[in-house]
C-alpha positions as CSV (number, residue, x, y, z in Angstrom):
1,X,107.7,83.5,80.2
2,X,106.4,85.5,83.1
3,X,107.8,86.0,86.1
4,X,105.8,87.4,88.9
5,X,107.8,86.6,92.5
6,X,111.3,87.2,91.7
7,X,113.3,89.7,90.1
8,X,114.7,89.1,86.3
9,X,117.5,89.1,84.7
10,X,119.1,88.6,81.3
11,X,117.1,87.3,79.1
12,X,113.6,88.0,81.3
13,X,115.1,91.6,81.6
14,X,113.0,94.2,79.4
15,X,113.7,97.6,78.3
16,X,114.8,99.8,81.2
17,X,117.1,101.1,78.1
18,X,117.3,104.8,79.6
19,X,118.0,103.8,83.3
20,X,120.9,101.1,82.2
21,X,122.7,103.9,79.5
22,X,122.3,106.3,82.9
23,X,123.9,103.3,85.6
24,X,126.7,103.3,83.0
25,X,127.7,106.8,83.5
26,X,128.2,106.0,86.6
27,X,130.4,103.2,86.2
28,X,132.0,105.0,83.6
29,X,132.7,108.3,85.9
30,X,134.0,105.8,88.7
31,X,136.6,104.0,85.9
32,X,138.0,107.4,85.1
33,X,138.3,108.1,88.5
34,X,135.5,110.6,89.2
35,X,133.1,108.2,92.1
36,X,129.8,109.7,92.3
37,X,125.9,108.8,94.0
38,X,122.5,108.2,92.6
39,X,119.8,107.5,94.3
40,X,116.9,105.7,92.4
41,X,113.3,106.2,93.3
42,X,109.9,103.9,92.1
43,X,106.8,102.4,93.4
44,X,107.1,98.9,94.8
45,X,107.7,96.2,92.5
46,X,108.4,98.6,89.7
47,X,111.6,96.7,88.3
48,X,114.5,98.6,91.2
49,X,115.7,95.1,92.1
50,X,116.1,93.5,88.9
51,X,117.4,96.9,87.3
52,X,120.6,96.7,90.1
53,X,121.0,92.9,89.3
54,X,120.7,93.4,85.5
55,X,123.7,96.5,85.9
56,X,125.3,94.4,87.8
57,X,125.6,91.4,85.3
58,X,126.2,94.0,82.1
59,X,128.8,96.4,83.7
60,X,130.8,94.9,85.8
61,X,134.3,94.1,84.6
62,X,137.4,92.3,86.2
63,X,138.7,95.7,87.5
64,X,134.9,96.5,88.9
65,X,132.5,94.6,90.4
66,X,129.1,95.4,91.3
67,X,127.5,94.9,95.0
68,X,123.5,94.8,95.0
69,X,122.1,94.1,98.4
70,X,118.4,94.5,99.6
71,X,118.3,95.4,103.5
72,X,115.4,92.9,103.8
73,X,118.0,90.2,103.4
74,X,118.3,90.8,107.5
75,X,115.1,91.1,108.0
76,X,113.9,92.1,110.6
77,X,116.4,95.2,109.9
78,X,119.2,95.4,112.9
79,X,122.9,96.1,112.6
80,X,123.5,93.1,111.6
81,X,122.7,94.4,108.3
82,X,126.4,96.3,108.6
83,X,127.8,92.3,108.2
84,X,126.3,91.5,105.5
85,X,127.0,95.0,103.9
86,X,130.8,93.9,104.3
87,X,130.8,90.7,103.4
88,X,128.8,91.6,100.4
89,X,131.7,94.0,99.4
90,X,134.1,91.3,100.2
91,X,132.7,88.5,98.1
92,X,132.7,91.0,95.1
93,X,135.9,91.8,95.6
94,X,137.8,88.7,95.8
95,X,136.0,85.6,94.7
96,X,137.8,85.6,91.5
97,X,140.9,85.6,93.0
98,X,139.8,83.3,95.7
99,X,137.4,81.0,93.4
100,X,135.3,80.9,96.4
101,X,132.5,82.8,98.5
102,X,133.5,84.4,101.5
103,X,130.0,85.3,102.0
104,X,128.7,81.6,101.5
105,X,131.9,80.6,103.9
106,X,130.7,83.3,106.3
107,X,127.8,81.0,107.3
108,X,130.7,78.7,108.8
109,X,133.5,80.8,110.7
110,X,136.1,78.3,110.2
111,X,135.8,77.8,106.9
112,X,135.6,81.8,106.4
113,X,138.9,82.1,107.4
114,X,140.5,78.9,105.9
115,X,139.6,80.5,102.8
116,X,140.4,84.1,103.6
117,X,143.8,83.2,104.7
118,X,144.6,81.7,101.5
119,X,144.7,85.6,99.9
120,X,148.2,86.7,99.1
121,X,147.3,90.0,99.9
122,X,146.1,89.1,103.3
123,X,149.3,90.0,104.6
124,X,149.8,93.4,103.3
125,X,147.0,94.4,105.6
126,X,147.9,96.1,108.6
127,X,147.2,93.6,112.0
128,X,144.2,95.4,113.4
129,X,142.2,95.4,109.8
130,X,143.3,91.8,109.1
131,X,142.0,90.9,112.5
132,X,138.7,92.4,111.6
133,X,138.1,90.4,107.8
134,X,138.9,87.4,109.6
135,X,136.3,87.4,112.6
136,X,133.9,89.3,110.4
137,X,131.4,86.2,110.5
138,X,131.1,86.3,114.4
139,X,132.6,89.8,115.5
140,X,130.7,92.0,117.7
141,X,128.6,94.8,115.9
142,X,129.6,97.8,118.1
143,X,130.2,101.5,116.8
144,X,133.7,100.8,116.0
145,X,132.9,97.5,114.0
146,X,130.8,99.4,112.5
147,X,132.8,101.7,110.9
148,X,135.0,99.2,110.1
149,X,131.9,97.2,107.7
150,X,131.7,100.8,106.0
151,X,135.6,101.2,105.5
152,X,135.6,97.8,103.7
153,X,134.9,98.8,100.3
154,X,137.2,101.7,100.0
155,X,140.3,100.0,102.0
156,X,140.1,96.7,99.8
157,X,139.5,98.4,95.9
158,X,142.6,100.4,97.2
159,X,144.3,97.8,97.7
160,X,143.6,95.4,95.1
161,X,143.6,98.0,92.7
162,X,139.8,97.6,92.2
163,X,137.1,99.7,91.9
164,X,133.7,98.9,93.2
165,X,129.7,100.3,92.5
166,X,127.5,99.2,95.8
167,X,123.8,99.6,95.5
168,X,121.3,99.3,98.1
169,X,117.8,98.7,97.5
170,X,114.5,100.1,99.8
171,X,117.2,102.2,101.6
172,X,114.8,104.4,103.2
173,X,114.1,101.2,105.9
174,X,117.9,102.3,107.1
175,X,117.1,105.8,107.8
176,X,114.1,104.3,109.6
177,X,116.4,102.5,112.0
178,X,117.9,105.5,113.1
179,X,115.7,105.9,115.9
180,X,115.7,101.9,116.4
181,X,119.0,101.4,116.7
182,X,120.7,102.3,120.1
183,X,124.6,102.1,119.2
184,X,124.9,104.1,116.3
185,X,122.7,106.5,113.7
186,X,123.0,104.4,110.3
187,X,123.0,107.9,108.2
188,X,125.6,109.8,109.1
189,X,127.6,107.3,110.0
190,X,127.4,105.6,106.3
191,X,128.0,109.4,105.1
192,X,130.7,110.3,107.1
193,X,132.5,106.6,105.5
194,X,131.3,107.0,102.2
195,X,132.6,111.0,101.4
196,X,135.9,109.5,101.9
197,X,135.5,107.4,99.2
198,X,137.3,107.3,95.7
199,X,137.0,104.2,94.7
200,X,133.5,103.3,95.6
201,X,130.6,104.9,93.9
202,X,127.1,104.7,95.7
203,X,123.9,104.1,94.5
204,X,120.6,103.5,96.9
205,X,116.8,102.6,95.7
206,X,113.9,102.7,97.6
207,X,109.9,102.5,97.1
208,X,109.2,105.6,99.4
209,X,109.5,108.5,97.6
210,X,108.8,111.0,100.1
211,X,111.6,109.4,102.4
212,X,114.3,108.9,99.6
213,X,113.7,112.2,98.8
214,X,113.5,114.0,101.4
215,X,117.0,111.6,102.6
216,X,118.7,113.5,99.7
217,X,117.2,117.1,99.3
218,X,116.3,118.3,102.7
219,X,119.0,120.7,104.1
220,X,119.1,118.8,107.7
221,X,119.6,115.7,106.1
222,X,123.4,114.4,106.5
223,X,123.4,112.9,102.5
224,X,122.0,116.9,101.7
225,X,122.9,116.8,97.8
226,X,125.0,114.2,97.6
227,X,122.7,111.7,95.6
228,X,121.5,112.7,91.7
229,X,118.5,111.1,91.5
230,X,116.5,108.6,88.9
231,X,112.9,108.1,88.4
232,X,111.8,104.4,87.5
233,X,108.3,104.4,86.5
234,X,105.7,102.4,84.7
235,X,107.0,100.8,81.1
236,X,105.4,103.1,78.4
237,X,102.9,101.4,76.8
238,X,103.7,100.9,73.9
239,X,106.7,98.8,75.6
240,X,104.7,97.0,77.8
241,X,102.4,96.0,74.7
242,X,105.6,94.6,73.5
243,X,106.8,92.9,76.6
244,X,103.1,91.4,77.3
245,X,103.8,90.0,73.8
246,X,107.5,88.7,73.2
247,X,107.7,87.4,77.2
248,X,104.7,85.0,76.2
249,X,105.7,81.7,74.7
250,X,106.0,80.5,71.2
251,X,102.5,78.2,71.4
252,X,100.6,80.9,73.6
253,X,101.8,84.0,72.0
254,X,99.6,86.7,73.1
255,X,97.8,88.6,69.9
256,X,98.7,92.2,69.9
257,X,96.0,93.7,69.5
258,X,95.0,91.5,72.7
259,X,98.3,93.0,74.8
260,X,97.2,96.8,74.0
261,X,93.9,96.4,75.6
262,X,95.3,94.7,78.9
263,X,97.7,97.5,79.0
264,X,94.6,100.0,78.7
265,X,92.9,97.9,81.7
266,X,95.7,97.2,84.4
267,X,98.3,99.9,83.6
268,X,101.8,99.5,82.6
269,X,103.7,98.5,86.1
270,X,105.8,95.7,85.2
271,X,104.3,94.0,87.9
272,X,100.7,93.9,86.8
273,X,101.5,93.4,83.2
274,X,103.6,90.1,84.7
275,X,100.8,89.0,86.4
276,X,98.3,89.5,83.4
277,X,100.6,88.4,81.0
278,X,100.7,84.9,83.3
279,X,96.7,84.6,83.7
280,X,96.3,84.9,80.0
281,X,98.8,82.2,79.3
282,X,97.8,79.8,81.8
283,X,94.7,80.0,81.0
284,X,93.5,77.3,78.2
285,X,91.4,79.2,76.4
286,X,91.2,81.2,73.2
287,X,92.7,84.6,73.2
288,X,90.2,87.0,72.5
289,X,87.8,89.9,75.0
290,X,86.3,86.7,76.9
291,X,89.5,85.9,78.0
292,X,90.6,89.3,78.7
293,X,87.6,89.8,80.8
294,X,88.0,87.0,83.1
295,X,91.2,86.9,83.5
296,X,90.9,90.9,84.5
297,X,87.8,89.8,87.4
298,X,90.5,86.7,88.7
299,X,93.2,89.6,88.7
300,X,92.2,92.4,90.4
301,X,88.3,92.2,90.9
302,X,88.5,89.2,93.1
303,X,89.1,88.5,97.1
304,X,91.7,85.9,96.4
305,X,92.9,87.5,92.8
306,X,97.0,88.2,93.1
307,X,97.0,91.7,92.1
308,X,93.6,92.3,94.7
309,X,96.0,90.7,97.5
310,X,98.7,92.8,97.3
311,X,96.1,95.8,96.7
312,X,95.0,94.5,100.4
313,X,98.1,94.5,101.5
314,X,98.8,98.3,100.5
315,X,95.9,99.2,102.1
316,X,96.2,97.8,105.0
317,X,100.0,98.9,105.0
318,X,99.5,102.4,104.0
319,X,96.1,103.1,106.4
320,X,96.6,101.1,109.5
321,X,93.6,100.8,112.0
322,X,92.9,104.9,110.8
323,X,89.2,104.9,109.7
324,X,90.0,108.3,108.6
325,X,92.4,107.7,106.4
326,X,90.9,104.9,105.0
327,X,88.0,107.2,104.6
328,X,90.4,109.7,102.7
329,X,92.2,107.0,100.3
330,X,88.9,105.9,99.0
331,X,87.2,109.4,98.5
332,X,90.3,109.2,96.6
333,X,89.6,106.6,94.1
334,X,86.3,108.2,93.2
335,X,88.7,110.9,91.3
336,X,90.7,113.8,91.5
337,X,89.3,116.2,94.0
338,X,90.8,119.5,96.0
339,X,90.9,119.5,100.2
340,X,87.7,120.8,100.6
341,X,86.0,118.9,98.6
342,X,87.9,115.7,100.4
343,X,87.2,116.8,103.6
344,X,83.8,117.7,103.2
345,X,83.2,114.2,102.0
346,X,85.1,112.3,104.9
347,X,83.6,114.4,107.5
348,X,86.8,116.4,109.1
349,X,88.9,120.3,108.9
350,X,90.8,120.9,106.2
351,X,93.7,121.0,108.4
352,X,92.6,117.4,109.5
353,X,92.4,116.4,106.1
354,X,96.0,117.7,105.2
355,X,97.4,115.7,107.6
356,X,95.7,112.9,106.7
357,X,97.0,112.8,102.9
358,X,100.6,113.6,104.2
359,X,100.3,110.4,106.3
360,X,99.4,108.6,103.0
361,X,102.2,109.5,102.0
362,X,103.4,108.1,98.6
363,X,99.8,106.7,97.5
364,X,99.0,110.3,96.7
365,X,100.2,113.0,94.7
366,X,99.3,116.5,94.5
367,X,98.3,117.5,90.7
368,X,99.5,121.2,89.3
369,X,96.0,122.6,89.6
370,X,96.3,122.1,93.1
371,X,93.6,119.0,93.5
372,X,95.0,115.4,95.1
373,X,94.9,112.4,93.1
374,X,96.3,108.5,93.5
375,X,99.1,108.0,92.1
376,X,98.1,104.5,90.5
377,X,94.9,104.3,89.2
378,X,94.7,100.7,88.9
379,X,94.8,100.7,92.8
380,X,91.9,103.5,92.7
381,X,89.8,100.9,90.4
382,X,90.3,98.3,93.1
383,X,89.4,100.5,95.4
384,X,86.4,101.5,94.5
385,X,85.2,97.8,93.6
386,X,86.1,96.8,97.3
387,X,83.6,99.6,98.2
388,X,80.2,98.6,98.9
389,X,78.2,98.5,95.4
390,X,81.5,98.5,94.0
391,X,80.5,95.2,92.1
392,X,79.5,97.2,89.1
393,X,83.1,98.4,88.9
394,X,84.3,95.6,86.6
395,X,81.5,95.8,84.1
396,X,82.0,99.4,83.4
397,X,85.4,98.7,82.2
398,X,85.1,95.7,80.9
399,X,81.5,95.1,79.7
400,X,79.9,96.4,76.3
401,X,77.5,98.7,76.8
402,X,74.4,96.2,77.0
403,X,76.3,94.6,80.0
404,X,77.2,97.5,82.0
405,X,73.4,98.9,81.3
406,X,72.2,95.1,82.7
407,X,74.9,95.1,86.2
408,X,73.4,98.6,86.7
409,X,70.2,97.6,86.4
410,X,70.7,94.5,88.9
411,X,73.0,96.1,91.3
412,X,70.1,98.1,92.2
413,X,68.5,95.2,93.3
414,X,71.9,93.8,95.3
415,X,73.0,91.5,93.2
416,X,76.6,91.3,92.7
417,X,78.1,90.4,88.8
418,X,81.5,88.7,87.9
419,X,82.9,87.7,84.6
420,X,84.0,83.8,84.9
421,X,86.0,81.9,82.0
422,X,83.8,80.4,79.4
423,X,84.4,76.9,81.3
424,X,82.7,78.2,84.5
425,X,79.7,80.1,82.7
426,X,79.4,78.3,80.2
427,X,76.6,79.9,77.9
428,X,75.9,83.0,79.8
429,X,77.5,85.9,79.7
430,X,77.5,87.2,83.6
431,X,77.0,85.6,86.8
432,X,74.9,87.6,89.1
433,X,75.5,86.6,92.7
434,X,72.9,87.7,95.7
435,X,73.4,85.8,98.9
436,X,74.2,82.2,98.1
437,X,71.9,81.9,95.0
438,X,73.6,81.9,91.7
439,X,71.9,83.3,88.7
440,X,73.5,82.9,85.0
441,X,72.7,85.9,82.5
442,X,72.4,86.1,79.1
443,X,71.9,90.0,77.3
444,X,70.8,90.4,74.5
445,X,70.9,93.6,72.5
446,X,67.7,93.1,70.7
447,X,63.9,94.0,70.4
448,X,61.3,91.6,71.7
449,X,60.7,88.9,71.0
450,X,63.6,87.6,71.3
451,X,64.9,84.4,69.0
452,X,67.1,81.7,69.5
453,X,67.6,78.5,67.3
454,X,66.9,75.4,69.2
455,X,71.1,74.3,69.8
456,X,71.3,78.0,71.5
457,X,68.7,77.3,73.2
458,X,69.9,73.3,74.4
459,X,73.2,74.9,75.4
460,X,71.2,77.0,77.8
461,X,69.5,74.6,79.2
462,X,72.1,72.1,79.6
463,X,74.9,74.9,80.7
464,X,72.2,76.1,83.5
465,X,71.7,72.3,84.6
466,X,75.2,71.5,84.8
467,X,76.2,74.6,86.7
468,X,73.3,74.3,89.4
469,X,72.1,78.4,88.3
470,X,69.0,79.6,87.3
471,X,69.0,81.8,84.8
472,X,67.5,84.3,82.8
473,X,67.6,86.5,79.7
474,X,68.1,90.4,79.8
475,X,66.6,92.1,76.5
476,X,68.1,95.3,76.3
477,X,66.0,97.4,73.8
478,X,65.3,101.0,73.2
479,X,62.5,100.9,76.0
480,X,64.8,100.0,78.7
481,X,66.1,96.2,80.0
482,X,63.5,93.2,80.2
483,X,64.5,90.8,82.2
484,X,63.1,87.4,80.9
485,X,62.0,83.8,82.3
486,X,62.7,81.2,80.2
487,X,60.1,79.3,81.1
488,X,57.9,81.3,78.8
489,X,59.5,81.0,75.8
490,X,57.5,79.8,73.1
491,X,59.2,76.5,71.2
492,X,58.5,75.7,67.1
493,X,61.4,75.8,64.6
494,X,63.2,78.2,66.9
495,X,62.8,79.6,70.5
496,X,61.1,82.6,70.5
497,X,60.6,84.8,74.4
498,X,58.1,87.3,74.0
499,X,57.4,90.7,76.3
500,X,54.6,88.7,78.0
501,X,57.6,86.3,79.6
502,X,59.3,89.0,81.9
503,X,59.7,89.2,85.2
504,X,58.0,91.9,87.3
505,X,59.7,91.4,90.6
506,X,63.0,89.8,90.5
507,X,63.5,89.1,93.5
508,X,60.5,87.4,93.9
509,X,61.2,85.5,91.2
510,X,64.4,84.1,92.0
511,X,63.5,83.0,95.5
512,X,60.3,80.7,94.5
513,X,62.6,79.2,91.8
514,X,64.6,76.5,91.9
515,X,68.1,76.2,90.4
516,X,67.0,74.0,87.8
517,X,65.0,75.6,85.6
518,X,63.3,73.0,84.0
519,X,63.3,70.0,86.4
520,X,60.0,68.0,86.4
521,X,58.4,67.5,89.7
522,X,58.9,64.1,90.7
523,X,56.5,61.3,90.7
524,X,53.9,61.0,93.5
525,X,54.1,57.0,94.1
């Protein structure tokens, strides 16, 4: 199955072959003795979280153990985040001996140390350090406490003969608190613990790029090339074809075929193909292009879609209140494009203009030919839907060409087209939307007249009634599009609408006609 608000592990962990075979080195360095640091960058929700966890479960061993901890588990991010850290450690280190959590004891200080006084090796600590482990739950976070949190690691493997990996995802936040947090400067405090270290080997993730990188390359930076780094990117698509189809279950496997062209339409983040992969199951209908379609619009072409929210949320995240950076991010989606040409379209210097795409920081990259791009593309398409006219966005990657010649043709008139599942169209193959009226569509790649036999023609009819739409036929032919009433059609052994039945003014039309069709006027009594 598919699993969109979580990270996975064993058997819901897929691929990530490459990134696992490189955690091992590291593990394998720190056995031999030889502790080193990686530092792991990827766009958020790429798979950093469930790759730690899934190392974690594979390569830890009873002589090393594994520590993964987010620092939004103390949200919102303070010091206390240094307590956690340790107890984290601590846990790792000695519930196996202990066959309890001093983490999950932490949460009640008397039965923290009931349980941490039961350690044999308890004793062999000297009195200060024992002190400290056993008012860890409540102890004062102060610079020297600190310290102490980052001394954990090291001072316990020693002494338990241990060896310990400690990975720390969306580490950038802690080199954001530097300037938040009064008593000490996280960074060079955790580097001035951690070069000390032989028996811990570091690893820290994060979804900002620029920060992560410039945390381990910039010269003024205390962790200046300490880190190797990692790049977690995308599944290639040929895996995420794959994943799209063996994650889906046994009685709703996903045709191949099917799983290559919703790789081609949302990308291959593991997060959008989780959230595709889950729409097309759900949904209980055959799989086939329909499908595809509407499950795409629900996706990422709608207000309340899941992949559009979190789109929002980007946005909202990455632009603020800035109109001018909005302005930038979506001149932006219409494709790749060099500073002046972006800031001749958003009105503002060059030099403006550069600043504004540094402040966008990770959501755009800079190409080799010099031009600025997004880096996700799937985030441009949504982008450029959410722009005004932007409703014609879904049609020209998902439509045939018929329907994206008909939603250009209408959008010039306002109206706004969505693909809906067969059980909410019914017969029709778009919904055109202007205002509050609802029209049903149905193209037709065909010269005039048009022909339909007479249980076509009842669906229609019925489907239109049934949904409260009007609706109309579009004729695309080699003369341009016709759009038709139905009303004219011309009924004998089939239903034939000829050239004399379209409609001149649309608009017109559709606001002197009611939403059913064929209703008879009622009775005059």
């Amino acid at each position: 199955m598919f699993s969109t608000s979580q990270p996975v592990t064993e058997a819901e962990f897929f691929d990530r072959r490459r990134e696992l075979s490189r955690l091992g080195e590291i593990v394998s360095a720190l056995e031999s003795g030889h502790p080193s640091w990686l530092a792991i960058l990827g766009q958020r929700k790429i798979g950093k979280s469930s790759l730690l966890l899934e190392a974690a479960r594979k390569l830890s061993t009873p002589l090393l153990g594994i520590a993964v901890l987010d620092t939004s588990e103390s949200a919102p991010l303070s010091a206390e985040f240094f307590r956690v850290y340790a107890l984290r450690c601590l846990d790792v280190l000695t519930s196996n001996e202990l066959g309890a959590s001093l983490e999950a004891a932490a949460r009640t200080p008397e039965t923290y140390r009931n349980a941490l006084s039961s350690a044999g090796w308890l004793a062999k600590l000297d009195p200060s350090f024992r002190g400290f482990l056993l008012e860890l739950p409540t102890c004062r976070l102060d610079p020297a406490s600190i310290r102490e949190c980052l001394a954990l690691p090291e001072r316990l493997a020693t002494l338990l003969g241990r060896r310990l990996l400690v990975a720390i995802d969306e580490f950038q936040d802690l080199a954001a608190l530097s300037s938040k947090l009064a008593i000490v400067d996280p960074v060079p405090v955790m580097r001035a613990s951690w070069q000390r270290h032989r028996r811990v080997s570091y690893v820290i993730s994060g979804s900002s790029r620029t920060m992560i990188e410039e945390l381990v390359t910039s010269k003024s930076s205390p962790f200046f090339q300490h880190f190797a780094m990692m790049e977690v990117g995308p599944f290639a698509p040929e895996d995420a074809t794959e994943f799209l189809v063996s994650k889906s279950p046994l009685d709703r496997r996903i045709p191949a075929e099917l799983a290559k062209r919703a790789i081609e339409l949302v990308g291959s983040h593991p997060f959008y193909v989780q959230l595709m992969g889950d729409a097309l199951v759900r949904a209980n209908e055959p799989f086939d292009d329909e499908l595809l379609k509407a499950a795409t619009q629900d996706l990422l072409f709608s207000r309340s879609g899941r992949l559009a929210l979190y789109f929002q949320i980007e946005f909202e995240r990455v632009v603020g209140r800035s109109t001018y950076l909005a302005s930038a991010l979506e001149s932006l989606a219409e494709g790749d494009a060099r500073l002046s040409v972006i800031a001749q379209r958003i009105g503002a210097t060059t030099g403006q203009t550069s600043n504004y795409l540094s402040r966008l920081g990770d959501v755009v990259v800079r190409r080799p030919d010099g031009s600025y791009g997004l880096s996700d593309s799937t985030f441009g398409l949504w982008l450029r839907w959410r722009k005004p006219g932007g409703s014609v966005v879904p049609m020209t990657i998902l439509g045939d060409e018929a329907e994206r010649q008909v939603t250009l043709h209408l959008a010039g008139f306002g109206f706004d087209l969505v693909y809906q599942s067969r059980a909410s169209r019914g017969a029709f193959d778009l919904l055109a939307t202007r205002g509050a009226r609802h029209l049903g569509i149905q193209v037709k790649r065909s010269a005039l007249p048009l022909r339909f036999s007479k249980a076509e023609w009842a669906r229609m009819v019925a489907d239109g009634k049934r949904l409260g739409w009007a609706w109309i036929i579009a004729a695309v032919t080699a003369d341009g599009i016709h759009l038709l009433d139905p009303r004219r059609a011309r009924k004998g052994r089939e239903v034939r609408v000829p050239v004399d039945a379209s409609i001149e003014n649309i608009l017109a039309w559709l606001d002197a006609t009611p939403a059913n069709l064929f209703q008879r006027p009622a009775k005059v009594l």
